[in-house]
C-alpha positions as CSV (number, residue, x, y, z in Angstrom):
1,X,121.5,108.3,103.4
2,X,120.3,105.2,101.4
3,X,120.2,101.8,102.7
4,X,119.2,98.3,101.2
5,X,118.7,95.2,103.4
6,X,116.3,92.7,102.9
7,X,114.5,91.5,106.1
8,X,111.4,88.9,105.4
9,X,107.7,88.8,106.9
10,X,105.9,87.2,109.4
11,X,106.0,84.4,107.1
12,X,109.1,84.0,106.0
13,X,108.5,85.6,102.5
14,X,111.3,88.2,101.7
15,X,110.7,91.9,101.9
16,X,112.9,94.8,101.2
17,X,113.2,97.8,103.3
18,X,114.1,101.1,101.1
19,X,115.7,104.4,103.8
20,X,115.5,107.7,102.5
21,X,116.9,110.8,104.2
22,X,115.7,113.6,102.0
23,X,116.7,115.9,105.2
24,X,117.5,116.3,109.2
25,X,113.2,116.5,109.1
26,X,112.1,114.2,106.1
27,X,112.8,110.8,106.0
28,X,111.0,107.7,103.4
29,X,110.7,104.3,104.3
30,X,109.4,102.0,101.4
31,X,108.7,98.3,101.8
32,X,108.8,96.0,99.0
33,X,107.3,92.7,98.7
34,X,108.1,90.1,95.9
35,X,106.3,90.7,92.4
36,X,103.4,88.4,91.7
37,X,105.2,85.2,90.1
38,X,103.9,84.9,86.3
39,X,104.8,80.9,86.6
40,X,102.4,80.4,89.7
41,X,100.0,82.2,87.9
42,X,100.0,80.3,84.6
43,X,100.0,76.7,86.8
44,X,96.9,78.1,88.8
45,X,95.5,79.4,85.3
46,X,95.7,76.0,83.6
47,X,95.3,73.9,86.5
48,X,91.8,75.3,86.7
49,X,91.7,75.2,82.9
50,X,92.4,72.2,82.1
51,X,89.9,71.0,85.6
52,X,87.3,72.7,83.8
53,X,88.1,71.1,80.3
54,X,88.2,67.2,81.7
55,X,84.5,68.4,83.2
56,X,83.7,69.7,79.7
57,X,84.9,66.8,78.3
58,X,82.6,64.4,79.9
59,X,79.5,66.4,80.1
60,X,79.7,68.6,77.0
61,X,78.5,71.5,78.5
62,X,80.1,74.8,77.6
63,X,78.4,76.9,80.3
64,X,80.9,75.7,82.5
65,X,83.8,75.5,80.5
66,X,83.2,79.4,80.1
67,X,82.4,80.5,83.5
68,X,85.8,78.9,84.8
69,X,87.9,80.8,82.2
70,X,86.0,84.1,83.5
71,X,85.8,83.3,86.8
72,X,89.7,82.8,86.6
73,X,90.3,85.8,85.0
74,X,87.8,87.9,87.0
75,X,89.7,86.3,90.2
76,X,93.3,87.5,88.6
77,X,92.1,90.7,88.0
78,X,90.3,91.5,91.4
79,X,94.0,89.9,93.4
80,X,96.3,92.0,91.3
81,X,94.2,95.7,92.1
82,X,92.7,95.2,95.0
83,X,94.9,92.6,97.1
84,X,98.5,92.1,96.3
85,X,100.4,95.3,97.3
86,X,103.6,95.8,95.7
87,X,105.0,98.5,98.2
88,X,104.1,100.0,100.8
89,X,105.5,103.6,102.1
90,X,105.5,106.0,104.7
91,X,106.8,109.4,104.5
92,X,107.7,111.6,108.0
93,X,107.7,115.2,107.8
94,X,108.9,116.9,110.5
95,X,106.3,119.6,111.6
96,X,103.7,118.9,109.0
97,X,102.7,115.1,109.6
98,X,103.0,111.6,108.0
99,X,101.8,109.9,104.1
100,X,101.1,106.4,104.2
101,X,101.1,105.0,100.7
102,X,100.3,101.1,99.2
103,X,100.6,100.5,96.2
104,X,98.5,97.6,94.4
105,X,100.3,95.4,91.4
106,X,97.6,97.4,89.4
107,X,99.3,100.1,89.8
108,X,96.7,101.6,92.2
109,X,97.6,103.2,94.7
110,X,95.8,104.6,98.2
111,X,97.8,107.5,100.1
112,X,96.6,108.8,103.2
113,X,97.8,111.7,105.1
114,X,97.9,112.6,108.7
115,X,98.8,115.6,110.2
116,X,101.4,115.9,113.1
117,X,98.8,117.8,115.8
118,X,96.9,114.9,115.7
119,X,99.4,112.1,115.9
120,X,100.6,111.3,119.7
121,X,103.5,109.1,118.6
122,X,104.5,106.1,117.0
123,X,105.3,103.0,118.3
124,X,105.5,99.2,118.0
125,X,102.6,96.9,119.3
126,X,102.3,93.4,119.5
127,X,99.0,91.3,118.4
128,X,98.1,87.6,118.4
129,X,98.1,86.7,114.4
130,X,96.8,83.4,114.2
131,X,98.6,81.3,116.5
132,X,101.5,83.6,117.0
133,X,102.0,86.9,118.2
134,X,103.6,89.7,116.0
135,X,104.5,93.1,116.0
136,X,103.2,96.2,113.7
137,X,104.3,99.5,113.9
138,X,101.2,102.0,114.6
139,X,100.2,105.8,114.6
140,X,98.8,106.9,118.0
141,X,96.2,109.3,117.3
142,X,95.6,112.4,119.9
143,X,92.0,112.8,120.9
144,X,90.8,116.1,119.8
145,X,88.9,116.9,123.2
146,X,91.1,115.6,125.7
147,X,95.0,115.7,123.8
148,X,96.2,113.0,126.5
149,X,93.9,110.4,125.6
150,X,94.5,107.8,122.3
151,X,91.6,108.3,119.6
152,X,92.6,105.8,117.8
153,X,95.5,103.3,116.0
154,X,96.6,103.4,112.8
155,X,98.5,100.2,111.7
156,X,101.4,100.6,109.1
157,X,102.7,98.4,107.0
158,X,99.4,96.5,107.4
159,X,99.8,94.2,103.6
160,X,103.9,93.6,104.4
161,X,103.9,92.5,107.9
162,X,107.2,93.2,108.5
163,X,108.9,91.5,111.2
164,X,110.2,93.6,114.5
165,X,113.6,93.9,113.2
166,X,113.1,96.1,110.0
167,X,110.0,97.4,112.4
168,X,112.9,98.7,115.0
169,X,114.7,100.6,112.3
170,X,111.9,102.3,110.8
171,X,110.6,103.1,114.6
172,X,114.5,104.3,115.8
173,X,114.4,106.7,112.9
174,X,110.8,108.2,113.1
175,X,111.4,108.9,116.9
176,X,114.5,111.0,116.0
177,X,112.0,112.7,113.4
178,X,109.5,112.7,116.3
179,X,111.5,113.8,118.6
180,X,112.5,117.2,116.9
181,X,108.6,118.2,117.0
182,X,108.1,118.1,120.8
């Protein structure tokens, strides 16, 4: 089963929400967020440019004509690998646990595993973001000494910030995943 619906963020900003049913007890859920935009980044790029040109201009000093063209492309450089994600992923495996993946426009990309004994179940949570409150789907970790008791709370989905109704579908289909374990 494949599905394609685009749903948008907290924000507004369109996202796309990828379903995957390798199996009864494997499902993917992928969330895509628009590609960095090439024309805001060459109006940023020369806007700062061309700032840092007039500056030269008038004072004739080349230190900082240079440190804004490196600054500028030390600052591209740092947003593409370390701050916009492109997508965003979570694999359920019945039995065996959950992957949570994000990858950056780099192409870098940070996966982290966690096994089912130690997740107490998933659900939907609500926060105040700014002056609004949203909704994140999260990982309810057992507590290894007392199995009854929430360790901790994963957030997923944490660069995306999906809104609750793609959260609801991906939360409707890891409880049926969930649901098989128990």
């Amino acid at each position: 089963m494949m599905e394609d619906e685009t749903f948008t963020d907290i924000s507004g900003k369109p996202i796309t929400l990828d379903c995957h049913s390798h199996s009864s007890f494997c499902r993917e859920f992928n969330i895509s967020s628009p590609k960095v935009s090439i024309g805001k980044v060459m109006v940023y790029t020369c806007s700062v440019w061309l700032v840092a040109y007039a500056v030269f201009f008038f004072t004739q000093n080349t230190a900082f004509l240079s440190s804004a063209i490196i600054i500028t492309l030390v600052g591209m450089m740092f947003y593409i690998h370390f701050v916009k994600v492109d997508h965003e992923s979570l694999l359920v495996i019945d039995s065996l646990g959950i992957q949570v993946s994000s990858t950056y426009a780099s192409g870098r990309e940070i996966t982290t595993f966690i096994e089912m004994s130690k997740i107490k179940d998933i659900v939907i949570n609500e926060a105040v973001y700014m002056h609004q409150i949203i909704y994140y789907l999260c990982v309810l970790l057992k507590d290894s000494s007392e199995p009854s008791v929430v360790s901790s709370v994963v957030p997923l989905f944490e660069s995306s910030k999906p809104r609750l109704n793609c959260l609801v579908k991906v939360y409707k289909s890891c409880q049926e995943i969930l649901s098989k374990c128990q």
